[in-house]
C-alpha positions as CSV (number, residue, x, y, z in Angstrom):
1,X,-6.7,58.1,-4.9
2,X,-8.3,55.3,-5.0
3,X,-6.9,53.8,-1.8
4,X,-8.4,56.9,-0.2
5,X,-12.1,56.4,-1.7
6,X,-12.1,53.0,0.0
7,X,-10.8,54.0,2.8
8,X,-13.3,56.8,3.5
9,X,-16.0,53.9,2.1
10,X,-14.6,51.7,5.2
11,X,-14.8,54.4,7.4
12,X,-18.8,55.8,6.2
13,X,-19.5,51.8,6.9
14,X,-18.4,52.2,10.3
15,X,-20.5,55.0,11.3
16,X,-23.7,53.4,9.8
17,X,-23.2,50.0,11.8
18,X,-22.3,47.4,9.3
19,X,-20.6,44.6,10.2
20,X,-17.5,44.2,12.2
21,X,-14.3,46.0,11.4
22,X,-12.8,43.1,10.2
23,X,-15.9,42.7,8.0
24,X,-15.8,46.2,6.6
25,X,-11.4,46.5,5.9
26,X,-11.4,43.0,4.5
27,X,-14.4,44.5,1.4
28,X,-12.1,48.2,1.5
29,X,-9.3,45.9,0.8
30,X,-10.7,43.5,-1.8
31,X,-12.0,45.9,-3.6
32,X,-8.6,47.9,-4.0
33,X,-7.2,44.6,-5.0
34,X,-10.2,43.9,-7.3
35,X,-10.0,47.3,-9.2
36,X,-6.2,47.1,-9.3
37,X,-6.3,43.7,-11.0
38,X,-8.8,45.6,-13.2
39,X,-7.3,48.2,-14.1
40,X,-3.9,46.5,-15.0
41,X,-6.1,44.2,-17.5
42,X,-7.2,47.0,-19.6
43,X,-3.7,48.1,-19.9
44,X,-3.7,44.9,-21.8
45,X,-5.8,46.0,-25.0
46,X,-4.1,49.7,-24.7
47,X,-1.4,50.1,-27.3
48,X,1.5,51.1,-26.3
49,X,0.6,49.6,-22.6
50,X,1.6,46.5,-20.7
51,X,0.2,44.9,-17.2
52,X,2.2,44.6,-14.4
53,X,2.2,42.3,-11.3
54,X,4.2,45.2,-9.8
55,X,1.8,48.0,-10.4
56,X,-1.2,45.5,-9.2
57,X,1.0,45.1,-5.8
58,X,2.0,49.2,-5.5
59,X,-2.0,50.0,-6.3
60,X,-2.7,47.2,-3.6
61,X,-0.2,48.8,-0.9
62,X,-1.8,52.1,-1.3
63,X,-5.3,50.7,-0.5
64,X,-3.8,49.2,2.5
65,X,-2.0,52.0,4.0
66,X,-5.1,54.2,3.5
67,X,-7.3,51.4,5.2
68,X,-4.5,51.3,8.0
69,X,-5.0,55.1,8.7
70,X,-8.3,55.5,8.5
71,X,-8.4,52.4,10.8
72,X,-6.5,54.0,13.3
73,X,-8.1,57.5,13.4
74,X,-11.4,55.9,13.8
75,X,-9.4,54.0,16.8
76,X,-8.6,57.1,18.1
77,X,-11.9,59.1,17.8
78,X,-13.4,56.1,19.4
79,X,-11.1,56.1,22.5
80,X,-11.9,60.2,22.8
81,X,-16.2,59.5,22.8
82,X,-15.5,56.9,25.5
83,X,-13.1,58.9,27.6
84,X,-15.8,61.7,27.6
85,X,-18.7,59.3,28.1
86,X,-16.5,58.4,31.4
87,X,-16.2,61.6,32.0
88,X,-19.8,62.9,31.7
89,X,-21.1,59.9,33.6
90,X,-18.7,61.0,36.4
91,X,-20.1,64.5,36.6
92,X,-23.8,63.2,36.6
């Protein structure tokens, strides 16, 4: 879930204008990271509850992938705008 918040964070960035993409997947991504590490830490001080690299580095991989796909179909919707901007400007 939470890989999928950031990723639809990265991709509301990209339709306002900010930054570059690398910019905007690099904060997506640190911020999955920075959350995991978080949330492995209060396992910590939860009885009954341990932290785990391993966890930290499945959490991570899940922010990745959704950063990936939401990456690509912005990739994708992109391509399709300037094929019909070609295609309007033909017509004209």
């Amino acid at each position: 879930a939470l890989g999928a918040e950031l990723a639809v964070y990265f991709g509301v960035c990209r339709k306002a204008g900010h930054n570059t993409v690398a910019v905007r997947m690099l904060r997506a991504l640190g911020c999955g990271l920075a959350v995991a590490a978080v949330d492995e830490t209060i396992q910590l001080f939860a009885e009954g509850r341990g932290a785990s690299i391993v966890d930290v580095c499945i959490d991570f991989s899940g922010v990745m992938a959704a950063v990936i796909v939401v990456w690509i179909i912005g990739k994708i919707l992109s391509e399709r705008r300037d094929n019909d901007e070609r295609g309007n400007q033909k017509c004209n």
